[in-house]
N, C-alpha and C positions, 0 to 999 in steps of 0.2 A: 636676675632672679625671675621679673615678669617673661623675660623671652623662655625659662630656662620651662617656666612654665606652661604655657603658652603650645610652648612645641610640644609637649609632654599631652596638652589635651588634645591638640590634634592629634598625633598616633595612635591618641585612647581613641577617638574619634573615625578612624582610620581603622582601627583594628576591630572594632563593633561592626562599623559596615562592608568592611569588606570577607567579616567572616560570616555575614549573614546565609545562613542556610539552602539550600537547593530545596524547596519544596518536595522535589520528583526526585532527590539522593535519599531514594528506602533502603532498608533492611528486610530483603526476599530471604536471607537464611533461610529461615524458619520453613517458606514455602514452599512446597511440595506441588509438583505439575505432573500428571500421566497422562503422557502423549504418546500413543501408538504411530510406528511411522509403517506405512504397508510402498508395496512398490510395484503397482498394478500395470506400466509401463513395461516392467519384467514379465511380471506374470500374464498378462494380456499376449505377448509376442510370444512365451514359452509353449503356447497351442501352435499344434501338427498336423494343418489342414491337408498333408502328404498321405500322413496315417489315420487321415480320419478323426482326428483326436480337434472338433471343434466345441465339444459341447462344454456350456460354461456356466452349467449348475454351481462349479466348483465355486466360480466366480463369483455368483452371483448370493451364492451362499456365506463366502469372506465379508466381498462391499456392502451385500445391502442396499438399500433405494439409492445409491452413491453410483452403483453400477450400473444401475437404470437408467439415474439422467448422465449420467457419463457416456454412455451408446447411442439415445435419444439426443441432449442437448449438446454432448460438447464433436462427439464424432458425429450425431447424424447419420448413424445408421442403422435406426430401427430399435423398438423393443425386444429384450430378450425373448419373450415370450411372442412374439410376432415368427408368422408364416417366413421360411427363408432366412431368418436370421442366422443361422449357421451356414449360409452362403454368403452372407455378407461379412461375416467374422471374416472368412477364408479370402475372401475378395483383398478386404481390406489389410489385413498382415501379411498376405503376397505380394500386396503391389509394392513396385521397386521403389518407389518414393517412398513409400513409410517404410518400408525394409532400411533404405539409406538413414530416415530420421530416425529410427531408431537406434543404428548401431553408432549414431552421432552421438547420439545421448547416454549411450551407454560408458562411449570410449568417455565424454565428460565428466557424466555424472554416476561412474558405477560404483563411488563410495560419495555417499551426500553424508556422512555420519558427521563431518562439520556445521555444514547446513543443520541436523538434528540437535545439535548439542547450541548453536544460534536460536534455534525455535524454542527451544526448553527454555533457554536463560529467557526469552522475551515473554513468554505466556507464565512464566515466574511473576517478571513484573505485571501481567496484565493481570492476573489470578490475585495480586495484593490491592491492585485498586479496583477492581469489578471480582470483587470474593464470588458471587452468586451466580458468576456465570460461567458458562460450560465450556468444558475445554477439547476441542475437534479430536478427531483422527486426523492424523495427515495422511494424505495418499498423494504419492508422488506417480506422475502419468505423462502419457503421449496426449498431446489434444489435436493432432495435427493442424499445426500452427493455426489453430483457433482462439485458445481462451491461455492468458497465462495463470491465471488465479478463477477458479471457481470453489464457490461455497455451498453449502446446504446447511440445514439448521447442526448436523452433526459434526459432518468431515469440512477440512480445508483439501481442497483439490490445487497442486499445483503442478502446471504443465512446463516439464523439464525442456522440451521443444523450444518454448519459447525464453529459454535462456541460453542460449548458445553461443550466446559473444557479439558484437558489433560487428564481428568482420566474419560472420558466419555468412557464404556466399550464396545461400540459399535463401535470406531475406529480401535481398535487392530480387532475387529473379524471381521472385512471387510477387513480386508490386509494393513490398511495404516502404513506403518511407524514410530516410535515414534518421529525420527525430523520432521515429518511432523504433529502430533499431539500436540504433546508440544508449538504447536505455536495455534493450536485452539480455544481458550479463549474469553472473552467476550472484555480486553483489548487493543485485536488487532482489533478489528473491525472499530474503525474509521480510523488508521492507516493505514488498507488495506484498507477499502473504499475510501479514499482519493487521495492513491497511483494507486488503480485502474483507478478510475476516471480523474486523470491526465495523466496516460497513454493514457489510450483510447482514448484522445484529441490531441496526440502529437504522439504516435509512430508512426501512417500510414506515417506522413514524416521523422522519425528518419534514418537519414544514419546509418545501423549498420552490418560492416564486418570484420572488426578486433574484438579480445577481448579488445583492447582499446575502441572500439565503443560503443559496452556492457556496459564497466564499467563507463564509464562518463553518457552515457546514464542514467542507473542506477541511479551515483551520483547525477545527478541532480532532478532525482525524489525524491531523500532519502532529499535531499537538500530543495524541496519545501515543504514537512514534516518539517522541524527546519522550515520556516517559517507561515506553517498554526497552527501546534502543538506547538502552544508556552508553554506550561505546562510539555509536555512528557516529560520524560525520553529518552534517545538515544536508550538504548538497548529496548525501545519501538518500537520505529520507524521503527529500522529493525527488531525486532522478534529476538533479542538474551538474552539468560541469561546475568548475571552481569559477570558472570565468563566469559562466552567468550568473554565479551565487555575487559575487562582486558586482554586477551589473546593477543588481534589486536593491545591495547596500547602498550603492550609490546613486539609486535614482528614487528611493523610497519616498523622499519628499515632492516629486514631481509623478508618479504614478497615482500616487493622490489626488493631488492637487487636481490631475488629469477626468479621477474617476469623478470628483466632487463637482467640479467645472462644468462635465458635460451632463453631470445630474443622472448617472447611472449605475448610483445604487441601487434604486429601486424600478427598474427595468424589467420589463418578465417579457421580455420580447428573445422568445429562445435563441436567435443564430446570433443574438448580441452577447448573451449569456454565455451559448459555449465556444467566443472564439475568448473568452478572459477566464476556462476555465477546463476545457477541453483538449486534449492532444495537438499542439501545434507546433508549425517552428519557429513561431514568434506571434505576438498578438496584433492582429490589421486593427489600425489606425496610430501604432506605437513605433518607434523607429527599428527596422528589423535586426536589430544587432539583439533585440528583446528577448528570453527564454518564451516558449509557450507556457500555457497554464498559471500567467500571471496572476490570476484573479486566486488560485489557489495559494501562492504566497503570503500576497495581502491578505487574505485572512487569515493565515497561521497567526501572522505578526500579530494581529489583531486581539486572536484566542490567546497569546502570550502576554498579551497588554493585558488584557483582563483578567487573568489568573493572577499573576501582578498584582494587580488593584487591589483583588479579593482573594488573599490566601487560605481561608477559611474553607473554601471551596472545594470538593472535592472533583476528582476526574467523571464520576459517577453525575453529580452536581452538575457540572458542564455539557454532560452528553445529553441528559433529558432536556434542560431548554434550550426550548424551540422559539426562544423570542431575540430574533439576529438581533434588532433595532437597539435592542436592553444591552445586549452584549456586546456592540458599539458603543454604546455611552457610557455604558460603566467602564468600559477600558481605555477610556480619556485617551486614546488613538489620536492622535495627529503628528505625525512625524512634521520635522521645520525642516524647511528650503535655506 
């Protein structure tokens, strides 16, 4: 009878905690997102500098200050209302290189209505935990392979260029590097659009001077991703193979121990800062089998540890403070060796 019991509390025991709720498992029904999607990559290359047809009032009258720093910031070339601009429209959608990246993109990506219906479900969930904030246009665009996500306070900009696939043979012969193209793909693009687009709204008051600042920083952005990406995969989220997501698992308790050791949490010496947290192919002074952007990891874990801790907390709650050091300690962080 005591065993018969016994066994009986465990599985009560058993069945309390392992049905314990997902915090981040909402109920978006309810919520309503209106996202315009425009496709200024189309309509930018539908002008006929053959027939004279460069003028881009039209354009400029659709985007908005979107088309402005789009010309100015992401192509670079020139204001609309600048002397000669309609030679450089014409310049620049005749040359045979953006002619080629264009029709690359088009053959990719001439139906994104997946891609849309991804973006809707994500800004669903971003719209149920940040109610008060605004929800973009998307413009989907050429940036000739400059920018893959640009933001403005209205639109989300994302350059279909720079999603082309890892084996698109036009990144090696422009110089970029291969971890930096292996992450190019059609997959990552709501991931980084998302991620962009939350930055963009939150770094201008992000306290960030230690590599602690970075990394929680970081965390929390990778953090509001597990809550709008409810389907992803992790090694989605941040842009890593399954192997290097395996690497992190298994060496959590010695990149620790690594960063605690050399007393470089609080580090504000930048080239220290951005090799643990910036595009690389592994972190120097770590064995190179290492993903880059390790310091972005360790802090996901971190912001995951302390949401944990303090479930009361909301997503909204987490993105204003700006106190890393609190946010370390409340997330009783220390993975064991």
């Amino acid at each position: 009878m005591r065993f018969t019991l016994t066994t009986v509390l465990v599985l009560f025991i058993f069945t309390i905690t392992g049905c314990k709720k997902d915090p981040l498992e909402v109920d978006v029904s309810t919520v309503e997102v209106q996202l315009e999607f425009k496709r200024l990559d189309q309509n930018f290359f539908a002008l006929n500098p053959s027939a004279g047809q460069t003028n881009t009032d039209s354009l400029y009258e659709e985007y908005g200050d979107f088309f402005v720093d789009y010309c100015e910031g992401v192509l670079q070339i020139g204001n609309p209302e600048s002397e000669g601009f309609q030679f450089a429209i014409a310049q620049f959608i005749t040359d045979e290189n953006m002619k080629t990246l264009h029709e690359d993109v088009q053959l990719e990506y001439e139906d994104v209505s997946a891609i849309e219906t991804e973006l809707i479900e994500a800004f669903r969930y971003f719209k149920y935990h940040f109610p008060d904030s605004l929800i973009p246009d998307v413009v989907f665009n050429i940036s000739a392979l400059n920018y893959a996500i640009v933001a403005t306070p209205t639109t989300l900009g994302i350059g279909l260029d720079m999603f082309l696939g890892s084996d698109y043979p036009v990144y090696p012969m422009i110089g970029l590097p291969k971890y930096m193209y292996d992450n190019m793909k059609r997959e990552q693009i709501v991931p980084q659009a998302m991620k962009g687009w939350l930055q963009s709204t939150y770094e201008t008051d992000a306290v960030r001077n230690t590599l602690l600042d970075y990394m929680i920083f970081e965390g929390k952005l990778l953090y509001v991703l597990d809550a709008t990406l409810r389907t992803s995969a992790d090694s989605i989220k941040i842009g890593y193979t399954p192997e290097a997501m395996k690497w992190c698992e298994e060496y959590e308790p010695r990149i620790w121990a690594h960063l605690i050791d050399q007393q470089m949490l609080y580090d504000t010496e930048y080239m220290n800062i951005n090799k643990w947290i910036n595009q690389a192919p592994f972190v120097a002074g770590i064995p190179k089998d290492s993903p880059g952007r390790l310091g972005q990891w360790v802090g996901w874990q971190i912001v995951r540890k302390y949401m944990q801790e303090n479930p009361e907390l909301t997503l909204l709650d987490l993105m204003v403070n700006q106190n890393s050091q609190d946010i370390l300690a409340q997330s009783k962080y220390k993975p064991k060796l």
